[in-house]
C-alpha positions as CSV (number, residue, x, y, z in Angstrom):
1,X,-46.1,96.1,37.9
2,X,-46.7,92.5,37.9
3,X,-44.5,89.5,37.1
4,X,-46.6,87.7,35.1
5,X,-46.6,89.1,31.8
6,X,-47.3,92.4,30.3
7,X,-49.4,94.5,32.7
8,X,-49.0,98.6,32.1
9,X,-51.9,99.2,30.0
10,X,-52.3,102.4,30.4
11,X,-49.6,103.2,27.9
12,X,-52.4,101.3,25.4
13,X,-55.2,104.0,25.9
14,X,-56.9,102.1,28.0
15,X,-57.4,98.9,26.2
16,X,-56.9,95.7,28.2
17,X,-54.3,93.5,26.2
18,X,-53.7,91.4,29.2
19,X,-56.6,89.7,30.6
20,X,-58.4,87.0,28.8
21,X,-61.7,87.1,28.2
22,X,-62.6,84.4,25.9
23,X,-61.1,81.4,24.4
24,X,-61.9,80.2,20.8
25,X,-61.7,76.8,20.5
26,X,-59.9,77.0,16.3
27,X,-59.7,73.8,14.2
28,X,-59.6,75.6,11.2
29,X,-58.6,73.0,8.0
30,X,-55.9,75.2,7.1
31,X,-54.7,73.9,3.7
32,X,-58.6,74.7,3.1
33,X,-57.9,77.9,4.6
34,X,-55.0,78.7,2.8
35,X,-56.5,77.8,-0.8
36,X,-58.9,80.6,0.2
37,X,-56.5,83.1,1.1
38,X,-54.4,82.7,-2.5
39,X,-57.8,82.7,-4.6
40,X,-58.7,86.3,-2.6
41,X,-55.5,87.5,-2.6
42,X,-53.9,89.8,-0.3
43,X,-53.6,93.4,-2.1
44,X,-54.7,95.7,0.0
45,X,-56.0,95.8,3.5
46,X,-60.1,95.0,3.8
47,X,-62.1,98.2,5.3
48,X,-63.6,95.3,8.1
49,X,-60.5,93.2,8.5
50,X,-58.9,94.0,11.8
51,X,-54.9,95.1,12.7
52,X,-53.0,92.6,14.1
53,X,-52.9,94.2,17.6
54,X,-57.0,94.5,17.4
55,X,-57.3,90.9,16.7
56,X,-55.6,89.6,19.2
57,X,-56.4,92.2,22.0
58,X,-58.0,89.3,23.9
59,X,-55.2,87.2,23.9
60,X,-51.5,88.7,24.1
61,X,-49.7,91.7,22.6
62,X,-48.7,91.9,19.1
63,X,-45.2,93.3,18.6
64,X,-43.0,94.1,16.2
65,X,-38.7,94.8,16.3
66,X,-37.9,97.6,14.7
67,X,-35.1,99.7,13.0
68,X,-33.4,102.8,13.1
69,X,-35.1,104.1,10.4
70,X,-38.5,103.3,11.6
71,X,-37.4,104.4,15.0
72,X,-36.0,107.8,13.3
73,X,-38.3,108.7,10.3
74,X,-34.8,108.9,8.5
75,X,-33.4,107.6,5.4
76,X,-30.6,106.4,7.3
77,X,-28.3,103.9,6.4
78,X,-28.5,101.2,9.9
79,X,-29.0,98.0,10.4
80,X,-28.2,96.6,6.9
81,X,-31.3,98.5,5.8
82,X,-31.2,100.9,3.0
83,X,-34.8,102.1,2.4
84,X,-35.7,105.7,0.4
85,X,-37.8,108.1,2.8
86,X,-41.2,107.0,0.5
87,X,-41.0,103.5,2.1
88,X,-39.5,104.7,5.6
89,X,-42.8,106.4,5.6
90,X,-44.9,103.5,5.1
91,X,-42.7,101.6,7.5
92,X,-44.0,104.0,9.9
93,X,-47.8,103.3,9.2
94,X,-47.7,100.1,9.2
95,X,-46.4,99.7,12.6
96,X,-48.3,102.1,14.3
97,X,-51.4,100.5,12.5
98,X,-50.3,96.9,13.3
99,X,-48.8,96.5,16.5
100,X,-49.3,97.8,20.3
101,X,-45.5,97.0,21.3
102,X,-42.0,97.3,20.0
103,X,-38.3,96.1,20.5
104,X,-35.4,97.7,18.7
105,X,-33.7,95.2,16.1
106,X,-30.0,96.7,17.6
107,X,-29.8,100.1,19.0
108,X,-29.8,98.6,22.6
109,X,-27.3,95.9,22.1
110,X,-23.6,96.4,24.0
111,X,-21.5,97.1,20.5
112,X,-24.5,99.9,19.4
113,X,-25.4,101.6,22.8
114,X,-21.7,101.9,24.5
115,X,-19.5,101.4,21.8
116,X,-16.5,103.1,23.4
117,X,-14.9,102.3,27.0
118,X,-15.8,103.4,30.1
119,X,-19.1,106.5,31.4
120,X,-18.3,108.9,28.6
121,X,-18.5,106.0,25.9
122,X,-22.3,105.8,25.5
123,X,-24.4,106.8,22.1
124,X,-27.9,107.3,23.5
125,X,-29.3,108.9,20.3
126,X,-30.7,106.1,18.4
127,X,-31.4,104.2,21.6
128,X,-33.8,107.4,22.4
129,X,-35.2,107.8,19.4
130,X,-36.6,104.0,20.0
131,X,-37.9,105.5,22.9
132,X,-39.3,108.4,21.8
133,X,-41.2,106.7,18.9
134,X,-42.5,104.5,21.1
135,X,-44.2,106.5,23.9
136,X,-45.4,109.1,21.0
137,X,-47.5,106.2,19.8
138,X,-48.3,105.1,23.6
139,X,-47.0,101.7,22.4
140,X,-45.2,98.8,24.8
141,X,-41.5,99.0,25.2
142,X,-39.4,96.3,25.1
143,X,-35.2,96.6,25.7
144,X,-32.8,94.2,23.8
145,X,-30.2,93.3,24.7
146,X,-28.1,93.3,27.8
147,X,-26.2,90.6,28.2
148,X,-25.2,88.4,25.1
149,X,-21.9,86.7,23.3
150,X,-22.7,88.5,20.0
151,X,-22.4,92.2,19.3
152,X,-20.2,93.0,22.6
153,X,-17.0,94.6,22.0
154,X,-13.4,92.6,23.0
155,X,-12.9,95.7,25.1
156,X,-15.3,94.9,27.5
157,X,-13.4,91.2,28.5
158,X,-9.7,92.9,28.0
159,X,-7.6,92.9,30.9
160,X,-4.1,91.7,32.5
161,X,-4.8,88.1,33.0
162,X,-3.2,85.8,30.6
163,X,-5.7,83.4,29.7
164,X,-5.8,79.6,31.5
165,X,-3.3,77.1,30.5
166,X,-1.3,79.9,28.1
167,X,1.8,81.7,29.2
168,X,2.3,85.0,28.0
169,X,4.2,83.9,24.7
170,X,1.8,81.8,23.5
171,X,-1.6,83.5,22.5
172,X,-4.2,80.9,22.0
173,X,-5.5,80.0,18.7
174,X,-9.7,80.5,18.5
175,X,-12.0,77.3,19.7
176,X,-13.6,75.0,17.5
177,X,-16.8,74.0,17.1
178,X,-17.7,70.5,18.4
179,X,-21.0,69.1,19.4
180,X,-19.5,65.9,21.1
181,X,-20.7,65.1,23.9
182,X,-19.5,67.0,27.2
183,X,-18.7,70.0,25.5
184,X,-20.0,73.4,24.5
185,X,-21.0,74.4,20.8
186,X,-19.3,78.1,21.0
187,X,-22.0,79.4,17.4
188,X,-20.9,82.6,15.9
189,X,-23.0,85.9,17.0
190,X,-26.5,86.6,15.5
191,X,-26.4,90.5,15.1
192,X,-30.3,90.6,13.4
193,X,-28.9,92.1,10.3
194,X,-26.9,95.1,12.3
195,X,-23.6,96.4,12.6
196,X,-21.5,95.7,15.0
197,X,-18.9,92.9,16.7
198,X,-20.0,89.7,18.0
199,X,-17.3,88.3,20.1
200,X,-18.5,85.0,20.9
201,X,-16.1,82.1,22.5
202,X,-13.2,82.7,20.0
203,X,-13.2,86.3,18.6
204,X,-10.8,87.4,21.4
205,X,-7.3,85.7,22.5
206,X,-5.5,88.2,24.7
207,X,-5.0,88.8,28.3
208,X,-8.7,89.2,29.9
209,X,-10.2,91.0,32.5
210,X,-10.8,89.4,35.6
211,X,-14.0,88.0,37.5
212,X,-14.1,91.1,39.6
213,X,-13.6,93.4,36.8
214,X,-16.4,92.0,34.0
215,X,-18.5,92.2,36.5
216,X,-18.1,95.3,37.6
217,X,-18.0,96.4,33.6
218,X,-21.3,94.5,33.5
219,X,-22.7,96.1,36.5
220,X,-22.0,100.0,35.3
221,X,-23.7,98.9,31.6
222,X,-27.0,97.9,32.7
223,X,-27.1,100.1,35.6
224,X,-26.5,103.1,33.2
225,X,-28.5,101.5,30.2
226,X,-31.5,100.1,32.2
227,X,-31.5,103.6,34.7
228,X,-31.6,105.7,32.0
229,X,-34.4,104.0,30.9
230,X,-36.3,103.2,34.1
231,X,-40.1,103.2,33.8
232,X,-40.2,103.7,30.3
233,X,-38.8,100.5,29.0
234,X,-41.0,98.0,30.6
235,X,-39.4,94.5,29.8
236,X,-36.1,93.3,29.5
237,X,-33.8,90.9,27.7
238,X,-31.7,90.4,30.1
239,X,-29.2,87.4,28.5
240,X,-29.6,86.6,25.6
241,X,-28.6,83.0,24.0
242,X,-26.3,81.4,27.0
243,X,-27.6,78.2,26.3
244,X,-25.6,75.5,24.2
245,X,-26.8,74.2,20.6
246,X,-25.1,71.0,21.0
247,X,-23.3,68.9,23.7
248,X,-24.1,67.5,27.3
249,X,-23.4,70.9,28.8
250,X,-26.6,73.5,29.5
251,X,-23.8,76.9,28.7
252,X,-22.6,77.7,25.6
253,X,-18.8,78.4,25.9
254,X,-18.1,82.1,26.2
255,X,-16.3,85.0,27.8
256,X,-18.6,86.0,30.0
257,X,-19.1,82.1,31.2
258,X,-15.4,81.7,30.9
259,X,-14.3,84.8,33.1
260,X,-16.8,85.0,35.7
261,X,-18.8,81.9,35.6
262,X,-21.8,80.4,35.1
263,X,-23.6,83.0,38.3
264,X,-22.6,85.6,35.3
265,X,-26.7,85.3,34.1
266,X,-28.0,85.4,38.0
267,X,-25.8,88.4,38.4
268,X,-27.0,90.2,35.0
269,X,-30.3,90.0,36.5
270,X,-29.8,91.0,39.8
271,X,-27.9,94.0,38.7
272,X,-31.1,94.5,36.7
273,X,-33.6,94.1,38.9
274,X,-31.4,96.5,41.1
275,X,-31.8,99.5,38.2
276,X,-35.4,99.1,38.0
277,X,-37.3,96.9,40.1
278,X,-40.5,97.3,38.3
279,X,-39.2,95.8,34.8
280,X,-39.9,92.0,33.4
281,X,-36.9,90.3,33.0
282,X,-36.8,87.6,30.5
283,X,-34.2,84.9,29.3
284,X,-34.0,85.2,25.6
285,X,-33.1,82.1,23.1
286,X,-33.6,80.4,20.2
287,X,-34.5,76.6,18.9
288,X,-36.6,76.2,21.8
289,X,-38.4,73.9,19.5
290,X,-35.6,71.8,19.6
291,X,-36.8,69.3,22.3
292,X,-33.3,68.7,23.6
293,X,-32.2,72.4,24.1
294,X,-35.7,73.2,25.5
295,X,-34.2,70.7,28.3
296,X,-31.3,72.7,29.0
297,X,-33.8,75.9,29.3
298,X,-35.4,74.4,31.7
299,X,-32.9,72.6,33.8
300,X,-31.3,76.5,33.6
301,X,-34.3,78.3,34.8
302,X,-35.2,75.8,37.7
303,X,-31.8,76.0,38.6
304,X,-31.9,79.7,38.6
305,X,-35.7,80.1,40.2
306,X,-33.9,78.0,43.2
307,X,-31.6,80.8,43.6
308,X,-34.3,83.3,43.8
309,X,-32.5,85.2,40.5
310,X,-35.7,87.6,39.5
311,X,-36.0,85.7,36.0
312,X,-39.8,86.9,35.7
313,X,-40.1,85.6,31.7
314,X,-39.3,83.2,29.0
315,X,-38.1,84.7,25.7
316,X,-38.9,82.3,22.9
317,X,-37.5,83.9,19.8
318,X,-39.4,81.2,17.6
319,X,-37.1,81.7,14.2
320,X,-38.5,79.3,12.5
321,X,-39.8,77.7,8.8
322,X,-42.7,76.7,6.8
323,X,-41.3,73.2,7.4
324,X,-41.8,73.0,10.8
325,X,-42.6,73.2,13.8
326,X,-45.9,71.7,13.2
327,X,-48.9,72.5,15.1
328,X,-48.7,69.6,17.3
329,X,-44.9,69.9,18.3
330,X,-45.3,73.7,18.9
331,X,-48.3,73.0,21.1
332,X,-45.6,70.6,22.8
333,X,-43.0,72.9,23.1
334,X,-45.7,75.4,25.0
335,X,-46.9,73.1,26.8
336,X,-43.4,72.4,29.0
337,X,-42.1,75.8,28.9
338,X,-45.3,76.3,31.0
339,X,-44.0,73.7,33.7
340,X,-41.8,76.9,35.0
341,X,-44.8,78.6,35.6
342,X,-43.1,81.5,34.2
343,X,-44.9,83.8,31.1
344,X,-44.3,83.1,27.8
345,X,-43.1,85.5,25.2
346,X,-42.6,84.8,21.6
347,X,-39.6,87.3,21.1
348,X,-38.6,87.4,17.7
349,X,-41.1,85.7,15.0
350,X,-40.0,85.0,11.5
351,X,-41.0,81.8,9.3
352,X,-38.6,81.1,6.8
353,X,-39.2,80.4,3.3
354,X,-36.0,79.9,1.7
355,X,-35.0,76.0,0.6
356,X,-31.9,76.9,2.5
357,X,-33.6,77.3,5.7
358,X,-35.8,74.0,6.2
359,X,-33.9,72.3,8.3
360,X,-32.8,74.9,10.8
361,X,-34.4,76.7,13.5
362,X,-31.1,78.8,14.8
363,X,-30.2,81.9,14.4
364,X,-26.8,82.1,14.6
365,X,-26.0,84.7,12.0
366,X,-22.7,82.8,10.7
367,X,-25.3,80.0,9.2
368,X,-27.7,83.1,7.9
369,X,-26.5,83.0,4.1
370,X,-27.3,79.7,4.3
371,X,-30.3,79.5,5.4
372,X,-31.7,82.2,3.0
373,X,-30.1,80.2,-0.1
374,X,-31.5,78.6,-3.0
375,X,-34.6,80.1,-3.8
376,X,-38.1,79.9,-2.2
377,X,-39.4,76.6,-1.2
378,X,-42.6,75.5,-3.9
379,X,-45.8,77.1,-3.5
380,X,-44.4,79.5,-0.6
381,X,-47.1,81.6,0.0
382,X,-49.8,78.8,1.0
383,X,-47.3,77.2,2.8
384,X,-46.0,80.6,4.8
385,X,-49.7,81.0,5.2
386,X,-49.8,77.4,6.8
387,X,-46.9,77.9,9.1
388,X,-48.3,81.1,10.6
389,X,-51.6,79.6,11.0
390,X,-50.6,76.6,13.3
391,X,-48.6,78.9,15.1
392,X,-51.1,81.2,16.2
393,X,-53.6,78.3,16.7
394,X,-51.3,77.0,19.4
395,X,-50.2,80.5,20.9
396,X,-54.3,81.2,21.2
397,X,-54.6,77.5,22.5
398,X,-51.7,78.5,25.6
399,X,-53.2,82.1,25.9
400,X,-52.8,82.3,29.4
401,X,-48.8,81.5,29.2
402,X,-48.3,83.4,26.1
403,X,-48.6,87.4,27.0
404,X,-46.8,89.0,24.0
405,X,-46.0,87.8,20.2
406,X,-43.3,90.0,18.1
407,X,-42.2,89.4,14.9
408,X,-39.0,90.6,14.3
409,X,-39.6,93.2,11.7
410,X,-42.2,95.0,9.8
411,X,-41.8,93.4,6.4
412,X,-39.6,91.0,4.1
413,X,-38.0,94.1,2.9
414,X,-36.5,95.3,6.4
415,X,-35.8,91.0,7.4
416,X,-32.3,89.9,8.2
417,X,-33.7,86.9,6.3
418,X,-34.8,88.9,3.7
419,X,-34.1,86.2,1.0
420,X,-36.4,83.9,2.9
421,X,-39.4,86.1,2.6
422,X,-40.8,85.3,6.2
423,X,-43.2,88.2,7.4
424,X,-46.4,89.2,6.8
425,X,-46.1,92.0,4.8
426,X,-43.6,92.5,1.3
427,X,-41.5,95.1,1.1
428,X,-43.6,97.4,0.1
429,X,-45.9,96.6,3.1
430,X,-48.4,95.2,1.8
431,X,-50.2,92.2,3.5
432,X,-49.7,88.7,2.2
433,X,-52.3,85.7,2.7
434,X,-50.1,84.8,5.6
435,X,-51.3,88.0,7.8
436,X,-54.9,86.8,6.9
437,X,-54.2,83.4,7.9
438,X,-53.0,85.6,11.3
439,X,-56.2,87.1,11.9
440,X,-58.4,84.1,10.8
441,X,-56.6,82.2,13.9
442,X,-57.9,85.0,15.8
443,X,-61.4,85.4,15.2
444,X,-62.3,81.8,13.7
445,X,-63.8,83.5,10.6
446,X,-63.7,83.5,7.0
447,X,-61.8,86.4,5.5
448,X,-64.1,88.4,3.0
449,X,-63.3,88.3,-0.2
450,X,-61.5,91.1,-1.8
């Protein structure tokens, strides 16, 4: 085990996905690039183009998030997904051809995993099969999520206590938003196109549980989720989103800040370090783009490293569009996350393409309809193909910060932006001239053409 980045690769057959043995120094022209790509097309896989996870072997893991049905072989009807068994099947392929690691889109989150109270209240089946599918294919495994405002059931902050400044016959009425200064931005839950409650700052008014009691509640989840688990599931997302969109404060208002208190994200870790003391544990958020909110991530993890809280990752979740970030300001943005001296994982890659989406890098799953409205933006496969390739320019570039890149899922069909088209493959998994855009930033070569 090692705290700087992905090290058990064993469970890869051998390969070494950590170490990095070259650097390519890529200045590819990539509107020249792109103009390529379209004329070529992107049909049907190349007999001598490499998988994702081959090109970048060098470099960092290649992951993917992925859903029930994947996780299953199943039909089923999770996660907002409703695909026939035919394109399950080629779900399947194509991540075990792709990708060498693997998150599950919701069957670890709070509202999924224990949705009824107390030790008997656990549904480990889908959360298994996620397991299952994953050392079957000797692939990564990567747990999401344990701590987070969205997708947690009001049972788990109910109590006695009446909340601050109410009395008992007066039940207060749900917080606003505000992003004036000196206050917290409470956002609406992001649930990644599952089911499920998110019970963010204003979703529950009645009498709460108190300090002693969340966390003990807290304590028994991610002992039991994280034990059962132990050794198999080899990184965490320990909290997820606790920082603020807008505001002078670093935390976003919620229960789990309100009740316990801002130690409630050193205590999630230590309570997971305490259930397996060989597991990564990352921070997990979005818009770290956002120059401003970057700032509060790392005033937050400073803060935290003082405390000796076992934070051993960054989880940048990088939903983004084919608007920006540009190369330059992603190159940036790597550039002082890596003033932590922490790894670097891009948790949950997706570049939208929708007109709706152009001017927002959240992912606060209230705003998602809009942000997937209006059509695709003009020419949207060169300019997908674009976005992706000044990301992965700038990922290669910090290749010794960045240990793992996953997109979060396997094609447009299976996005919870699925208007926005903003994966590599369609929905009928077929590779678009953005996933050769991928692997040119890899290997500094002109695709072949097809």
């Amino acid at each position: 085990m090692s705290y700087c980045g992905f090290s058990d690769t064993k469970a890869l057959s051998g390969v070494n996905r950590v170490m990095k043995t070259k650097r390519l120094n890529l200045r590819p022209h990539t509107a020249l690039l792109t103009t390529m790509l379209l004329a070529t097309g992107a049909a049907a896989h190349s007999a001598d183009t490499p998988t994702l996870k081959d090109a970048y072997k060098d470099h960092f893991f290649v992951g993917v998030a992925i859903n029930r049905t994947i996780a299953t072989g199943t039909a089923v009807r999770a996660d907002n997904v409703n695909r026939t068994l035919e394109l399950v099947d080629k779900d399947i392929a194509l991540v075990k051809e792709q990708f060498s690691q693997i998150s599950p889109e919701n069957d670890l989150k709070w509202a999924l995993i224990h949705p009824r109270e107390g030790a008997d209240g656990y549904n480990f089946g889908p959360a298994d099969a996620f397991v299952s599918f994953g050392l079957r294919n000797q692939m990564y495994l990567v747990g999401h999520t344990l701590v987070w405002h969205g997708q947690t059931p009001n049972r788990v902050f109910r109590g006695t206590n009446v909340p601050p400044g109410m009395t008992n016959a007066a039940a207060p009425a749900p917080a606003g938003t505000t992003d004036a200064a000196g206050t917290n931005a409470p956002g609406g839950a992001r649930f990644g196109r599952g089911p499920g409650g998110g019970f963010g700052r204003g979703g529950f008014s009645g009498p709460r549980a108190s300090r002693e009691e969340l966390l003990q509640r807290m304590r028994d989840h991610i002992h039991t989720v994280v034990g059962r688990y132990k050794g198999k599931i080899k990184a965490w997302d320990v909290v997820n989103e606790a920082i603020a969109d807008g505001g002078t404060n670093i935390l976003r208002n919620s229960l789990w800040l309100e009740i316990i208190g801002p130690d409630f994200i050193a205590k999630a870790f230590e309570y997971a370090h305490e259930a397996d003391p060989d597991a990564i544990l990352r921070y997990n958020d979005y818009s770290l783009e956002n120059p401003a909110k970057r700032r509060k991530l790392i005033t937050l993890i400073k803060s935290l490293q003082e405390q000796h809280v076992p934070v051993m990752a960054i989880g940048s979740q990088t939903h983004v569009s084919v608007s920006s970030p540009s190369f330059e300001a992603e190159d940036q943005a790597l550039t002082e996350l890596e003033s932590l001296g922490l790894p670097i994982h891009i948790t949950e890659l997706d570049v939208n393409s929708a007109q709706g989406g152009q001017r927002n890098t959240g992912a606060d799953v209230a705003n998602n309809a809009a942000t997937t409205q209006g059509g695709l933006v003009d020419d949207a496969n060169r300019r997908l193909a674009d976005a992706y390739a000044s990301l992965f320019r700038a990922f290669v570039k910090h290749d010794k910060s960045v240990k793992g890149v996953t997109f979060w899922g396997a094609n447009d069909g299976v996005s919870w932006r699925a208007q926005g088209r903003p994966l590599l493959f369609d929905g009928n998994d077929q590779p678009k001239p953005a996933f050769d855009a991928v692997i040119h930033a890899a290997t500094g070569e002109r695709p072949s053409p097809r």
